[in-house]
C-alpha positions in Angstrom: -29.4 4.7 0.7 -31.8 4.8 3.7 -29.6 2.9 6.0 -25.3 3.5 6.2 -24.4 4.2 2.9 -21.1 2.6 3.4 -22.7 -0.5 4.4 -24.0 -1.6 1.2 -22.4 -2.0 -2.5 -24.8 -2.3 -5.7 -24.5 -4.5 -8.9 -25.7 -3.4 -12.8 -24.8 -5.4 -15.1 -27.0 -4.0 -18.2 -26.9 -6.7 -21.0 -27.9 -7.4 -24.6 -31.3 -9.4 -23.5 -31.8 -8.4 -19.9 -30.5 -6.1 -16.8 -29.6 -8.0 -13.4 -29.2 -5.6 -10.3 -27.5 -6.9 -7.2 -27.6 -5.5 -3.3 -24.9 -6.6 -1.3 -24.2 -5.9 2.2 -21.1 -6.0 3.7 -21.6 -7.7 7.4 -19.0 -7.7 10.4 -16.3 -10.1 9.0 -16.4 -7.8 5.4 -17.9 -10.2 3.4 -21.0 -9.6 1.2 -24.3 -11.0 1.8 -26.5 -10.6 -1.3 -30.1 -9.2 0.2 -31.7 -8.4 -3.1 -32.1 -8.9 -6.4 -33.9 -7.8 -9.8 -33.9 -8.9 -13.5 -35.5 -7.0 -16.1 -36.0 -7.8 -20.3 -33.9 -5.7 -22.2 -35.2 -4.1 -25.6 -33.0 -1.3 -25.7 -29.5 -2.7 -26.4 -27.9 -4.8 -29.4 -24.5 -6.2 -28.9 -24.0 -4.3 -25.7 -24.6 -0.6 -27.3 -27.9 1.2 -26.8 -30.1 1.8 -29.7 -32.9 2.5 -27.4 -32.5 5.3 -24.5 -36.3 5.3 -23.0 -36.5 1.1 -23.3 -32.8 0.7 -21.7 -33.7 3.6 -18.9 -37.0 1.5 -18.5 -35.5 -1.5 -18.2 -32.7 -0.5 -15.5 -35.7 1.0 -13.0 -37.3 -2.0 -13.0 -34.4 -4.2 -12.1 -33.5 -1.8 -9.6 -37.1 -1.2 -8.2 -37.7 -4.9 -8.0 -34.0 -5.5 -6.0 -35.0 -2.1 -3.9 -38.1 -4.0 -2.7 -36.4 -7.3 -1.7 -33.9 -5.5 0.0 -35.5 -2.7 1.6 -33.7 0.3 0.8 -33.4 3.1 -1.7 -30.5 2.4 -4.0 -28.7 5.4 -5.3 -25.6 4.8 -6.9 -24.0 1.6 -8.2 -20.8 -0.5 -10.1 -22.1 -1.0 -13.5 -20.4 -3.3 -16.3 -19.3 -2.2 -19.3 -19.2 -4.6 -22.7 -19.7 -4.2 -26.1 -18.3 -4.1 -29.5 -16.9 -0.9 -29.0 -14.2 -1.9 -26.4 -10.6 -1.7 -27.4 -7.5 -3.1 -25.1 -3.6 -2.8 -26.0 -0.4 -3.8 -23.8 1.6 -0.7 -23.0 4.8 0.0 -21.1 5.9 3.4 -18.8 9.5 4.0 -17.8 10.6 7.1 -15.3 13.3 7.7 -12.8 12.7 6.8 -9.1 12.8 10.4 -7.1 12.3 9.1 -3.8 14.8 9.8 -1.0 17.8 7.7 -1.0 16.6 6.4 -4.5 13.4 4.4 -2.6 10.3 3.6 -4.3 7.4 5.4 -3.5 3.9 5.6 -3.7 4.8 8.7 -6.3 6.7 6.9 -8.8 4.2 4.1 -8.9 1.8 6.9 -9.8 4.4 8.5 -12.3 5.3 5.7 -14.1 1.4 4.2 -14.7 0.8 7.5 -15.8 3.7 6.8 -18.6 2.6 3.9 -19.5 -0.5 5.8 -20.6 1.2 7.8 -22.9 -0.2 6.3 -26.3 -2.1 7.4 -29.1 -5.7 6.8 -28.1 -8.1 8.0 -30.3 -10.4 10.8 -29.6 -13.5 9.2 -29.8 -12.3 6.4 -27.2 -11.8 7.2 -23.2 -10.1 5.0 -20.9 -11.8 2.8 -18.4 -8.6 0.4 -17.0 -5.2 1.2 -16.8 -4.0 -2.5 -15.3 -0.5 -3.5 -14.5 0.5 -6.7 -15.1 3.9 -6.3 -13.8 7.0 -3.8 -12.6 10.4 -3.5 -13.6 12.8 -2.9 -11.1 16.2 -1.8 -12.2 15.3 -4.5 -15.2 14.4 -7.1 -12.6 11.0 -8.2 -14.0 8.0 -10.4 -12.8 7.6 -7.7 -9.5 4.1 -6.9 -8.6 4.2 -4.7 -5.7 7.8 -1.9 -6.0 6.9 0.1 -3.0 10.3 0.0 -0.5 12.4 -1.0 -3.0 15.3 0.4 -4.2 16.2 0.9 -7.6 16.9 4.5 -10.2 14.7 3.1 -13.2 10.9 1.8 -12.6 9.4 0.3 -15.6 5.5 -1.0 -15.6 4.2 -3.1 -18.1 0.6 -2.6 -18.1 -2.7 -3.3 -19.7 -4.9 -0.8 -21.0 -8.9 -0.9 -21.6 -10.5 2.1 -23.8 -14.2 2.0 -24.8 -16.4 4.7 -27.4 -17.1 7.3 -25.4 -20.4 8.1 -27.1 -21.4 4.6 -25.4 -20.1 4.7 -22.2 -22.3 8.9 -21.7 -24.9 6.6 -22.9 -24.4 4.0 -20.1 -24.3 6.9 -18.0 -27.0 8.5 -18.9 -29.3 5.5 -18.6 -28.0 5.0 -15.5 -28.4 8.4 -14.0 -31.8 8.9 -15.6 -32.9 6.2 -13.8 -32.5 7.7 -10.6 -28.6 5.9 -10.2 -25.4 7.2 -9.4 -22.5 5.7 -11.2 -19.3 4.6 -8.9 -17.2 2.8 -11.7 -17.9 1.4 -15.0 -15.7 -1.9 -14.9 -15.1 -3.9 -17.7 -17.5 -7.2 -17.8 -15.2 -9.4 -18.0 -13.0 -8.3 -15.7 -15.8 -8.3 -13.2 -17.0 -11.9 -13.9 -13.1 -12.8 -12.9 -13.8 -12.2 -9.3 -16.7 -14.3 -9.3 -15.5 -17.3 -11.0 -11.2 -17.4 -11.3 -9.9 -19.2 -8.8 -5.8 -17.6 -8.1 -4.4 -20.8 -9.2 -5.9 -20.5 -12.4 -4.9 -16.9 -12.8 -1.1 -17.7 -12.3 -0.9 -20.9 -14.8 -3.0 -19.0 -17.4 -6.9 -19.5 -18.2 -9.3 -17.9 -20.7 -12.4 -16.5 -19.1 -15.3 -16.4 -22.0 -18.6 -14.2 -21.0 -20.8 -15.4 -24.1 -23.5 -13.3 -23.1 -26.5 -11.9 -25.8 -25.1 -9.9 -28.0 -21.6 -10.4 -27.7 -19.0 -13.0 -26.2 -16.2 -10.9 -24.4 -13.2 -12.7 -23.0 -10.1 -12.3 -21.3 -6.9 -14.3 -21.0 -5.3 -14.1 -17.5 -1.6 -15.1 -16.9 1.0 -15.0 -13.9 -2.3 -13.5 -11.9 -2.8 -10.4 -14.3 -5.1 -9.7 -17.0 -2.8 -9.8 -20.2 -5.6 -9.7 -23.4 -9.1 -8.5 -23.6 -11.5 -8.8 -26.2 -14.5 -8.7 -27.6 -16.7 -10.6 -30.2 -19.5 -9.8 -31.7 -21.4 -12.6 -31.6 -23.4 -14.3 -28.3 -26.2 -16.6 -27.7 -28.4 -14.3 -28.8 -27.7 -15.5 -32.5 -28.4 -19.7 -31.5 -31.4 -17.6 -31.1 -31.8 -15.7 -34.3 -30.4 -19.0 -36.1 -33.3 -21.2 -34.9 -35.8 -18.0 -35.9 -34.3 -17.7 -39.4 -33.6 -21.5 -40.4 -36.8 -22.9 -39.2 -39.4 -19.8 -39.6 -40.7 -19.4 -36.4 -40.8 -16.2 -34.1 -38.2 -15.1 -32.0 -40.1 -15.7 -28.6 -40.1 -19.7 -29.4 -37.1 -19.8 -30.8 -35.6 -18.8 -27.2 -38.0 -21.0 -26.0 -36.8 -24.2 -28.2 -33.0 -23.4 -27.5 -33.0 -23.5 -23.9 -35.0 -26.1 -23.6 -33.7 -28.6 -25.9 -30.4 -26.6 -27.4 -27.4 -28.7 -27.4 -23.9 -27.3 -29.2 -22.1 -30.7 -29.9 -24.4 -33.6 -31.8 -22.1 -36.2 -30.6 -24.0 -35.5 -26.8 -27.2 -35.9 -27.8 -28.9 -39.5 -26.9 -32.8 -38.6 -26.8 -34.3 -37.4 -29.9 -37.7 -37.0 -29.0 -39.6 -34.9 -31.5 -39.7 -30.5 -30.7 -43.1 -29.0 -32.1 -41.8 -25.9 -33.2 -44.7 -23.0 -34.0 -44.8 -21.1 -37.5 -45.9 -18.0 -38.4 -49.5 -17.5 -40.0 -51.2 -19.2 -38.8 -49.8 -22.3 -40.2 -49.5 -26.3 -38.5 -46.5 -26.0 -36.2 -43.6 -28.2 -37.5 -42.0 -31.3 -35.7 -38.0 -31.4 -35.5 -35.6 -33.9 -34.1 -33.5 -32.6 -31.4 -30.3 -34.0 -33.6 -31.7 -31.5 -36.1 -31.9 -29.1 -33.8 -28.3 -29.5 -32.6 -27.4 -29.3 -36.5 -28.7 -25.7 -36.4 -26.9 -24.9 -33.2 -23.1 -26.6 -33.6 -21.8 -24.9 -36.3 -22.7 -21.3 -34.4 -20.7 -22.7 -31.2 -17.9 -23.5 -33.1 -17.7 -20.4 -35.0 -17.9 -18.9 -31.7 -15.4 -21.1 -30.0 -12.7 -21.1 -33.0 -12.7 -17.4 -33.5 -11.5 -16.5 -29.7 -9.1 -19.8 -30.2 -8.0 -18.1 -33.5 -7.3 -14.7 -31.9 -5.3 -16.1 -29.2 -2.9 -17.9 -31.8 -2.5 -14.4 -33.6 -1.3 -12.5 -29.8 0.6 -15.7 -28.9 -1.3 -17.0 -26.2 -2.8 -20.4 -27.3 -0.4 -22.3 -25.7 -0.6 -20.2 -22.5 -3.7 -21.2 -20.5 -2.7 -24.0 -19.1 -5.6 -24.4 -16.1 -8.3 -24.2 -19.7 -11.2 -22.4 -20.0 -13.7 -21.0 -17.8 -17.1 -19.9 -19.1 -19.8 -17.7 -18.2 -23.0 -16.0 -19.2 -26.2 -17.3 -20.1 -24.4 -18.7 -23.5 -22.6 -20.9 -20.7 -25.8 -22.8 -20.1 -26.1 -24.4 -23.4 -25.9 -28.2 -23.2 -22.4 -29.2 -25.1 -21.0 -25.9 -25.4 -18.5 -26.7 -22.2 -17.5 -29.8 -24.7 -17.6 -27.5 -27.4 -14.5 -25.3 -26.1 -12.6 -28.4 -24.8 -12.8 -29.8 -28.6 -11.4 -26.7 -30.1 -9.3 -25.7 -27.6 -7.7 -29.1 -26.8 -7.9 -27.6 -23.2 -10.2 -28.4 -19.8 -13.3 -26.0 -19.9 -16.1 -25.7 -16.7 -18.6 -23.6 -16.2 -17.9 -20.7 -13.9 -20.1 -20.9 -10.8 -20.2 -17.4 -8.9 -19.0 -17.3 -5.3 -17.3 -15.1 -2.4 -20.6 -13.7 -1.4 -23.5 -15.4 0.7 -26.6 -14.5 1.1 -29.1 -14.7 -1.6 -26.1 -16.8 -3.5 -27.9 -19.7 -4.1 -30.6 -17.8 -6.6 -27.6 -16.4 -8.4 -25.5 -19.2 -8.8 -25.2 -19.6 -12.5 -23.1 -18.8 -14.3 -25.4 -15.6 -16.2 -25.1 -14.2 -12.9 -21.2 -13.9 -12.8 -21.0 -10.4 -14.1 -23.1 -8.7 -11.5 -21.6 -11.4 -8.5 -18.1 -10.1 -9.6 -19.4 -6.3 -9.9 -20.5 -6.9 -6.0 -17.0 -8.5 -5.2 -15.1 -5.3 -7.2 -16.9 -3.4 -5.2 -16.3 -4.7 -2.2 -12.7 -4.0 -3.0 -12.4 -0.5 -4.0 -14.8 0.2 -0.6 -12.1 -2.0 1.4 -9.4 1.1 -0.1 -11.1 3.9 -0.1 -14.5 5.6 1.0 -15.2 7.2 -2.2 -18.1 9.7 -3.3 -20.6 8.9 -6.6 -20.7 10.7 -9.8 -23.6 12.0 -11.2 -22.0 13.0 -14.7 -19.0 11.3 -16.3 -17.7 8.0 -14.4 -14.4 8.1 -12.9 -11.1 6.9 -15.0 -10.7 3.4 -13.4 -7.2 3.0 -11.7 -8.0 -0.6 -11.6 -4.5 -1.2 -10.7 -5.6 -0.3 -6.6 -8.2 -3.5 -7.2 -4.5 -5.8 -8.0 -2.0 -4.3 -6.1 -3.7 -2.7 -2.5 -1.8 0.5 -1.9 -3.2 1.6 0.9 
């Protein structure tokens, strides 16, 4: 960057229907002030994997050129989220021998036994991207998050691990790079959006954080303050889209239109019906719809949504576990009724995750579609706080995201 490199942290976050870019700058009490921003249509992505190299490169230079501009610097490298229906996550558990002197934990067997824990069968077409701990084992005392000083012979680690297709995440990369970036870390989107929207309460009683972005709705289920279940769905507000397009015959570009206008996911909220012209196709009159009609389109896509993540926390046994509700996020958020949606089917307290921890710009980035690339800032902000580290131009570093939980250093 054209002023001290060190000074500044940059945001992707490449979506299903657009790319946001973030600058952030870190000023004297090591906070971040956003200074620039940039948004881009995406045509070169479906369900968070790209179909279309040239139109997802195109699309990342623009963001980027337009947040370069605002901000007045050259950005060269960048944390860039990672989603999809290609990620894969799985509990895992390491066990070693403590070598330090006098039988002391060190910095070494913390290393030693994370590395354990990821001794599993990963397939070969999947990489890691988060090796996460959500707790040590000290002599088979449980529920300790930071070892280092203790005594013990026998350090266990109960972590959780994040793969994704590594044919997709070169792809990112190569995107990325051939738009003129660097790549610090990919980090998981959902994971990002957490330090943008989770308060710590909510992390230690247990809350679901849903990203229901365009392609795909990725969520996460935090617990005790660690990450303890990732996932990933594919289906996102992109199909309210497609729905409204298929059932009432009109193009894409005012179906989009019609749903964020008047969309509503839960009938029982809409009062005002005032009639929706909605355009056809040939040439022909445009049709007039009710907004209940509308809504009757729309509901039964954010249920099947909202029951399917429900569904899949009752299978890992953690329904009855998020006791602070439901945060979500993304521009799927927005919908009118979809925060009543999730309360309905989760008989739990839902809210719309509102970024924040960073000034600034904040106020044009305060929705919650912007949580992603807010968080992406923030995770930033932490691995800079640890370590000074240099960008990669080829493959993306293996994310010991455990530094970002437990500081280390």
């Amino acid at each position: 960057m054209s002023r001290t490199e060190d000074k500044y942290i940059v945001a992707l976050d490449i979506g299903t229907s657009k790319v946001c870019a973030l600058v952030g700058e870190i000023n004297d009490r090591g906070h971040v002030e956003i200074i620039g921003k940039g948004t881009s249509p995406m045509k070169g992505t479906r369900r968070g994997n790209i179909i279309n190299l040239d139109q997802a490169i195109d699309a990342v230079k623009k963001a980027v050129d337009e947040a370069e501009v605002m901000a007045g610097l050259q950005i060269e490298s960048a944390y860039v989220g990672v989603a999809g229906d290609h990620i894969r996550s799985v509990n895992s558990r390491g066990v070693v021998s403590v070598m330090g002197k006098h039988k002391e934990i060190g910095r070494e067997d913390i290393d030693r036994v994370i590395e354990a824990s990821k001794s599993i069968a990963i397939p070969a077409e999947l990489e890691l991207l988060h090796v996460i701990p959500r707790e040590f084992v000290v002599d088979g005392q449980d529920g300790i998050h930071d070892p280092l000083g203790m005594t013990a012979t026998r350090l266990e680690a109960n972590v959780h691990i994040v793969t994704g297709a590594r044919t997709h995440d070169q792809n990112i990369l190569t995107c990325v790079n051939k738009a003129g970036i660097a790549v610090h870390e990919l980090v998981l989107e959902q994971l990002a959006a957490a330090e943008a929207v989770l308060t710590q309460d909510e992390r230690e009683m247990g809350v679901l954080l849903m990203d229901i972005g365009g392609g795909t709705t990725d969520y996460a289920v935090f617990l005790e303050g660690n990450v303890v279940h990732t996932n990933v769905l594919p289906v996102g507000a992109g199909h309210f889209t497609s729905d409204i397009s298929v059932v009432l015959r009109t193009p894409m570009e005012d179906a989009e239109r019609i749903k964020k206008r008047y969309g509503c996911a839960l009938a029982s909220l809409v009062t005002e019906d005032d009639p929706i012209e909605v355009p056809t196709v040939g040439g022909r009159a445009p049709k007039i719809l009710s907004r209940q009609e509308l809504t009757g389109i729309l509901e039964p896509r954010a249920a099947e949504i909202a029951k399917l993540v429900y569904r899949d926390l009752e299978k890992v046994g953690l329904d009855k576990e998020i006791r602070s509700g439901v945060v979500l996020v993304g521009g799927g958020a927005e919908m009118d009724g979809m925060v009543e949606m999730v309360e309905q089917v989760f008989d739990q307290q839902a809210r719309r995750g509102v970024p924040r921890g960073v000034g600034g710009l904040s106020d044009t980035v305060g929705g919650p579609e912007w949580a992603a690339a807010v968080g992406l800032l923030l995770w930033g902000l932490k691995d800079q706080s640890r370590v000074r580290k240099r960008p990669r131009k080829g493959l993306a570093k293996v994310a010991d995201s455990f530094k970002s939980l437990f500081a280390w250093t």
